[in-house]
C-alpha positions as CSV (number, residue, x, y, z in Angstrom):
1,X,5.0,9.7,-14.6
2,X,1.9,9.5,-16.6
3,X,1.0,6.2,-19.1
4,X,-2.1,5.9,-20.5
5,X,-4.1,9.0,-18.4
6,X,-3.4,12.5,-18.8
7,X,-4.0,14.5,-15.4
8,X,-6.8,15.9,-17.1
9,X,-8.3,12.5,-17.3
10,X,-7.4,11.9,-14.0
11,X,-9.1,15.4,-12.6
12,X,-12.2,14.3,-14.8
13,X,-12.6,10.6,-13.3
14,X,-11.7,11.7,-9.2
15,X,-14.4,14.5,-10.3
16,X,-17.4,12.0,-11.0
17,X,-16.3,9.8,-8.5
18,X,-16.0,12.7,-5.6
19,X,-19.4,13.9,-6.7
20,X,-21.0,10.7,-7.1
21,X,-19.3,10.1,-3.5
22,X,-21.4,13.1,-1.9
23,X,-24.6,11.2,-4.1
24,X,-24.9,15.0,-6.1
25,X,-26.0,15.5,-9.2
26,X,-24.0,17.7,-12.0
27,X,-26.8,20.3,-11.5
28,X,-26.3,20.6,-7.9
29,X,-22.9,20.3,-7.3
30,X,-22.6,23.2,-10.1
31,X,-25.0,25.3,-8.4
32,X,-23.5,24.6,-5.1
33,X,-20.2,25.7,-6.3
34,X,-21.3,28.5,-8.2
35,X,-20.2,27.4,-12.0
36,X,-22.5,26.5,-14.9
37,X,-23.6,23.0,-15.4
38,X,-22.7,22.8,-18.7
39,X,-18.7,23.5,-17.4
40,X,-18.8,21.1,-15.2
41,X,-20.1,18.9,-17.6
42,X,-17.1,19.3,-20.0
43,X,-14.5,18.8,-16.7
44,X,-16.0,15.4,-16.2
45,X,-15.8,14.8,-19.8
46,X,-12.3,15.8,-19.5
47,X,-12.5,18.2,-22.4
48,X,-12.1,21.0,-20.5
49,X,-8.9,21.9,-18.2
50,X,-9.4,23.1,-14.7
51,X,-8.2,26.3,-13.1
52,X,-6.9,26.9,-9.6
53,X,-10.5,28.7,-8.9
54,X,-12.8,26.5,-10.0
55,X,-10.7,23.2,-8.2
56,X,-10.7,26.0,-4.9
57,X,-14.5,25.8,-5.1
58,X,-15.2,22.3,-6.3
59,X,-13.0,21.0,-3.2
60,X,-14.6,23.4,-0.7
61,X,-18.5,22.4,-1.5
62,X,-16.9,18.6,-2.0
63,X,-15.7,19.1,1.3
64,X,-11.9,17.7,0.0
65,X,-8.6,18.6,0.2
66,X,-7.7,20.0,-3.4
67,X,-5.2,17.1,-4.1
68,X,-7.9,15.0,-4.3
69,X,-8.7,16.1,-7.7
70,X,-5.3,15.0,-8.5
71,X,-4.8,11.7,-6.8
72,X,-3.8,9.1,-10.1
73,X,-6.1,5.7,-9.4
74,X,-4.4,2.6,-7.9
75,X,-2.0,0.5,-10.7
76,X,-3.7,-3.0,-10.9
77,X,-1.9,-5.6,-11.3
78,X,-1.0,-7.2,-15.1
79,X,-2.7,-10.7,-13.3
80,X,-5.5,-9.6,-12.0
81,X,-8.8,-10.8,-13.4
């Protein structure tokens, strides 16, 4: 179950970081997957929502399973500093 990130938060964030990963920039990774920069712009944002297409070419020129897009980040613990 979701708390305080909706999977469209969660696609944005695992988005940058895959990207950033691969050390692309927005303009590249859009070229390279054939979508307009200013899309991909707004899916990092989270403003936008995703569809089946566009996650089937982001995860083949990332070079990632799908899922990946998906994946919620890692709970930290309440008494960690």
């Amino acid at each position: 179950m979701l708390s305080a990130m909706d999977l469209r938060e969660v696609f944005a964030t695992n988005l940058r970081r895959l990207r950033n990963a691969k050390g692309l920039s927005q303009d590249t990774l859009a070229y390279e997957a054939e979508i307009s920069r200013s899309y991909l712009s707004q899916l990092e944002k989270g403003s936008f929502y995703a569809s089946l297409k566009i996650i089937e070419k982001l995860a083949s020129t990332l070079e990632v399973e799908p899922a990946e897009f998906l994946k919620l980040p890692p709970k930290r613990s309440s008494n960690a500093r």
